[in-house]
C-alpha positions in Angstrom: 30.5 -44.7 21.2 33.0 -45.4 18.4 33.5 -42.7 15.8 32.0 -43.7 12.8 34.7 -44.1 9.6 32.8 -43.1 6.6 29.3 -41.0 6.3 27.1 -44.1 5.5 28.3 -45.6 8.7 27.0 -42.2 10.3 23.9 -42.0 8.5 23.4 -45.9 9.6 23.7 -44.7 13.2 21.2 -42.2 12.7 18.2 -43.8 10.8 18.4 -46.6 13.7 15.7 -45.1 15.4 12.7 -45.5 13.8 11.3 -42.2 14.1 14.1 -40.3 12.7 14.4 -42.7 9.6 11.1 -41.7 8.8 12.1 -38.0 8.9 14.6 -38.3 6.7 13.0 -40.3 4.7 9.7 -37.9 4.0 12.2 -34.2 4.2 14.6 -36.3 1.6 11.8 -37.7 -0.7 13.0 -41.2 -0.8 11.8 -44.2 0.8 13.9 -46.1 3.9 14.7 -48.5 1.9 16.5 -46.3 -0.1 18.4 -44.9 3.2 19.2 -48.8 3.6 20.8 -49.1 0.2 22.9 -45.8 0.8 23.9 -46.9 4.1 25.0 -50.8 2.8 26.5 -49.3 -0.3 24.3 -51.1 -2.9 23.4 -47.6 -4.2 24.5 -44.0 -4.4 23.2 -40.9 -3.8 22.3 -38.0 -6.4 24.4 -35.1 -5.5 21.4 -33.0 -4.6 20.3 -35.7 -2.7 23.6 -35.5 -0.9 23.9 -31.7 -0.5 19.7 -32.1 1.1 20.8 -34.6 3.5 23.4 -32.1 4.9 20.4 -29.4 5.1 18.2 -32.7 6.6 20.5 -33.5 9.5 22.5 -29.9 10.4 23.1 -31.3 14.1 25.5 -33.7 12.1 26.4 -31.3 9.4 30.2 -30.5 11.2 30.9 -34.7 11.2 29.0 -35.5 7.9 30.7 -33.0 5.4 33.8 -34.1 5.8 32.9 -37.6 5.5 31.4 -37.4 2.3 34.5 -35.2 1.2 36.3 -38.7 1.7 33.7 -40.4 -1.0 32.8 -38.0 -3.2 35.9 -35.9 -4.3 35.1 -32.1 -4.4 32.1 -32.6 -2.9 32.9 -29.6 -0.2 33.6 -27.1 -2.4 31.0 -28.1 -4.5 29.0 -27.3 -1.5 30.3 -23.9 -0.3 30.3 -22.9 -4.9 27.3 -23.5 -5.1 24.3 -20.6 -4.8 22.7 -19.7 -1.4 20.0 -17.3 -0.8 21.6 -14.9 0.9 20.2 -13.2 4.4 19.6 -9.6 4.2 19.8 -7.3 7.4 16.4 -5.7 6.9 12.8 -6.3 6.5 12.0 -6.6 2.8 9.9 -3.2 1.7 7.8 -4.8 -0.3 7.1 -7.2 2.5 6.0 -4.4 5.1 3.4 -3.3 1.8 2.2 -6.9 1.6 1.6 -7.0 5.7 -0.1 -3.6 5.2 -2.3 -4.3 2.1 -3.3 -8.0 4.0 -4.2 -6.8 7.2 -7.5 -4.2 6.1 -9.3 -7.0 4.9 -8.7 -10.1 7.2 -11.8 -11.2 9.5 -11.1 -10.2 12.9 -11.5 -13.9 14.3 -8.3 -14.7 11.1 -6.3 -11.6 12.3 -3.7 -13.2 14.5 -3.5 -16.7 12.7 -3.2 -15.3 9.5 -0.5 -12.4 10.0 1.4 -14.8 12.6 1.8 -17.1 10.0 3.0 -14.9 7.1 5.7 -13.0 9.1 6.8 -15.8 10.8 7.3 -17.3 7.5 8.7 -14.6 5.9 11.4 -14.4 9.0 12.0 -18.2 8.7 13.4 -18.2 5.1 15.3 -14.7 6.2 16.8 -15.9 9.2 17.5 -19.7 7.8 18.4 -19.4 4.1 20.9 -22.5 4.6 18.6 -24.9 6.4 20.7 -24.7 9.3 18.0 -25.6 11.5 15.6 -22.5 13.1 12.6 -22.7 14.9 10.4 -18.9 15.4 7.3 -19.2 18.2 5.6 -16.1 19.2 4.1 -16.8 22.4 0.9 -14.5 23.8 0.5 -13.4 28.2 -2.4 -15.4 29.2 -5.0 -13.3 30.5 -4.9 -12.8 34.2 -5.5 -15.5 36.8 -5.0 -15.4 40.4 -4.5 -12.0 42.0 -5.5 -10.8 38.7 -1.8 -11.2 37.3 -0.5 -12.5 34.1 1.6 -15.3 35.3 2.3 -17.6 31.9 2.6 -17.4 28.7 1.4 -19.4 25.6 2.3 -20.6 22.1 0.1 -19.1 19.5 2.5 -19.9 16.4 5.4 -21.4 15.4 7.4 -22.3 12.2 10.6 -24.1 12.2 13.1 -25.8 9.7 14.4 -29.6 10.1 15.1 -31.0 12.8 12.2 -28.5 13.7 8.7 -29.5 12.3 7.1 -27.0 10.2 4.2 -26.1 12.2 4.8 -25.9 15.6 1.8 -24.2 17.0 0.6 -27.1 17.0 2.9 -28.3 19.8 1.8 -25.4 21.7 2.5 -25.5 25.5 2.8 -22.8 28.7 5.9 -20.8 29.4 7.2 -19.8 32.6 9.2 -17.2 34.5 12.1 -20.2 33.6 12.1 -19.9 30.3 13.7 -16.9 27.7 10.8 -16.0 26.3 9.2 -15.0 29.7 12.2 -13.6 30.9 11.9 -11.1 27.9 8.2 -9.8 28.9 9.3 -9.9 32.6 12.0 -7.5 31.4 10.9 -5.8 28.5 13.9 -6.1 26.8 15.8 -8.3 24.1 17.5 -10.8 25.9 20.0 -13.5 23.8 21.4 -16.7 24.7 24.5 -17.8 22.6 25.5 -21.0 24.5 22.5 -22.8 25.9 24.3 -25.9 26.6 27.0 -23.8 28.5 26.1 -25.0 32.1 28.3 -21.7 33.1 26.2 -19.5 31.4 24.8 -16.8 33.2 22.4 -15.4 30.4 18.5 -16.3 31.3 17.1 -19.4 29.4 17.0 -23.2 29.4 18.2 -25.7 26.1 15.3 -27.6 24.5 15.5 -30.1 22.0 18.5 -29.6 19.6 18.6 -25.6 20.6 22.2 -24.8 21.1 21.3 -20.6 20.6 18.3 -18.5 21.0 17.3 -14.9 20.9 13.9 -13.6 22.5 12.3 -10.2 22.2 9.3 -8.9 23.8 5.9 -7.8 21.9 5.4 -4.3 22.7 3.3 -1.2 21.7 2.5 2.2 24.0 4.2 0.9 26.8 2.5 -2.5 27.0 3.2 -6.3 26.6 1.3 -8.6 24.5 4.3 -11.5 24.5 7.3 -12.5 23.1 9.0 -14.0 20.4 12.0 -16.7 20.2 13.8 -17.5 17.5 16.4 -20.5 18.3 19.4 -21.9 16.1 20.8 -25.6 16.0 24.4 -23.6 16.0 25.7 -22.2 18.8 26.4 -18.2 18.6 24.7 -17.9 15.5 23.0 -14.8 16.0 25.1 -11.9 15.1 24.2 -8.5 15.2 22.5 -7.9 11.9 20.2 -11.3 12.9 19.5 -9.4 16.3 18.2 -6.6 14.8 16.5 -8.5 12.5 14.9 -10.0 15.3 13.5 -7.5 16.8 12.1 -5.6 13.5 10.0 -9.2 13.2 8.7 -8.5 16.6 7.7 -5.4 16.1 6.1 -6.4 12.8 4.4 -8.8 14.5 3.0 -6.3 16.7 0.0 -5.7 14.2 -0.7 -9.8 14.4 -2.6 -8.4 18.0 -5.2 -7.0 18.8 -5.4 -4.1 21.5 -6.5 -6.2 24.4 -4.2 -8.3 24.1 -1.2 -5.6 25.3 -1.2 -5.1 29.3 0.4 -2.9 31.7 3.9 -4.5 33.1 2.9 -4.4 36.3 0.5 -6.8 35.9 3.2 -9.5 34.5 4.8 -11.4 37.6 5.4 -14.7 35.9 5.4 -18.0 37.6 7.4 -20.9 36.9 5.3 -24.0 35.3 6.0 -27.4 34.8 7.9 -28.7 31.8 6.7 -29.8 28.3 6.2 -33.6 29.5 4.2 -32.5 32.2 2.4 -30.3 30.3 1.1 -32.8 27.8 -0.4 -34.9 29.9 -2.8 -32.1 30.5 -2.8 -31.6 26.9 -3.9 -34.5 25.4 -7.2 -33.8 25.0 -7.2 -30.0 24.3 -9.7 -30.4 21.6 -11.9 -32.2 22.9 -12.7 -30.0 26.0 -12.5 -27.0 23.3 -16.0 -28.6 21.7 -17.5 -29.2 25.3 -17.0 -25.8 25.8 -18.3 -24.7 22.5 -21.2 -27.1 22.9 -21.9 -25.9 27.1 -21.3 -22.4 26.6 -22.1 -21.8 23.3 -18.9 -19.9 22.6 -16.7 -19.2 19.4 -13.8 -21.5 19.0 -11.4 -18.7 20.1 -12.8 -17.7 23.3 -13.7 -21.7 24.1 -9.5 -22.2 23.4 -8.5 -19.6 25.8 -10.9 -21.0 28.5 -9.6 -24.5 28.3 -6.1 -22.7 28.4 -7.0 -20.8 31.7 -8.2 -24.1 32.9 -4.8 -25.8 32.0 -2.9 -23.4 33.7 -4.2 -23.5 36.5 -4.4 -27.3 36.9 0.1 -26.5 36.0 0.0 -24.0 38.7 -1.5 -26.6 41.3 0.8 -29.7 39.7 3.9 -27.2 40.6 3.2 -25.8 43.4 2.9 -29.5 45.0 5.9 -30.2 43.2 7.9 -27.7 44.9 6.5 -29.1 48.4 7.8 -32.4 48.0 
């Protein structure tokens, strides 16, 4: 593919596919026509519309700063002047007091969705004040299955920043003994990633869309696991060690996000590999609507019904993998 010459010709190449246009379009504010008039020249674009497009597309951020450099004289050290939120190495105080304060008076059925979502937040714009492109999932041991083992793991939340959508919970699917987050609870112990894409990289993990690092610690308290949680950067060896510890203070914040029965004993994690996201979703498709079946059979709360359907996913995985394997 020919190296594009200026960053209109770039941003051309990108908005080509449909789905991505509309992305940028919607994160940028502006319609796709007006990426069409950028991109033929007819109009120009608002230097904070300029400087959002670089936080908009950072997979392209290295090739598209210097082209607009060409255009817009000054333009790169208007960028690197100009005021970022910077990253601190610690948890905010007055965030722990806020956790503390919220967590008293939350319904026990809100407990998890409601914590989950405010720390992951919280470690979002902490971890990410550039909008270089994070995404945070905590991901929860499914209750034990066959042999009366824990042998998956599942999404429960998720934030991310572009090219990451915002909630990603509710792109929730199964890890496996393959993946870094369930190396991490197999383990117990921080495990990181800096170069997924390295095909010589001995560190545990596999790349997923636009992941080029990643950093997983487990969930722990007295001894047991409830889960993990993975934090992965669009930059390769982006997490230093003030972001590692970070890390891992998030994880043990998120800690109070569970509730007791949901830590287990690490001998009863022996984690199975399970089929990958594409797989997965065809099982998937209709996850709400066996949820209400199972509401409406068993007369169950919407929690309990989900984790049911869950079980009943797995195992259909388990079966899809194992024949899998024979072939």
């Amino acid at each position: 593919m020919q190296k594009p010459r200026t960053w209109r010709e770039l941003l051309g190449s990108i908005i080509a596919d449909v789905q991505e246009r509309q992305r940028v379009a919607k994160e940028l504010g502006v319609s796709a026509v007006t990426l069409f008039r950028w991109v033929s020249g007819e109009s120009k674009p608002r230097s904070h519309n300029l400087r959002r497009l670089l936080a908009v597309l950072p997979q392209h951020r290295s090739q598209l700063l210097p082209l607009l450099e060409e255009e817009f004289d000054g333009f790169l050290a208007g960028v690197k002047e100009e005021p970022q939120p910077m990253s601190s190495e610690t948890i905010p105080a007055e965030f722990y007091r806020q956790v503390h304060h919220t967590l008293p008076y939350l319904p026990a059925m809100l407990r998890f969705s409601s914590l989950s979502d405010l720390i992951l937040q919280q470690a979002l714009e902490q971890l990410d004040p550039h909008q270089l492109g994070i995404s945070i999932i905590a991901a929860s041991c499914m209750p034990p299955s066959i042999e009366k083992m824990i042998h998956s793991l599942r999404i429960r939340a998720g934030r991310g920043t572009p090219p990451w959508s915002r909630d990603l919970s509710q792109e929730a699917i199964l890890l496996g003994a393959e993946s870094l987050a369930g190396h991490v609870v197999s383990s117990g112990h921080i495990e990181m990633n800096q170069r997924l894409s390295d095909a010589f990289n001995a560190a545990p993990g596999y790349q997923d869309d636009w992941e080029e690092s990643a950093v997983a610690v487990p969930i722990m308290l007295c001894s047991k696991i409830a889960g993990s949680l993975l934090v992965s950067s669009t930059q390769p060896d982006y997490f230093n060690s003030s972001r590692y510890a970070l890390i891992e203070a998030y994880a043990e914040l998120l800690a109070l996000a569970f509730d007791l029965e949901d830590f287990y004993n690490p001998q009863l994690i022996a984690l199975w590999p399970v089929p990958p996201r594409e797989v997965q979703l065809q099982y998937l498709s209709d996850f709400q609507q066996q949820v209400a079946r199972i509401m409406h059979q068993q007369n169950l709360t919407i929690v309990k019904a989900e984790v049911l359907v869950w079980q009943q996913i797995e195992q259909k995985l388990f079966h899809w993998q194992e024949g899998n394997d024979r072939a």
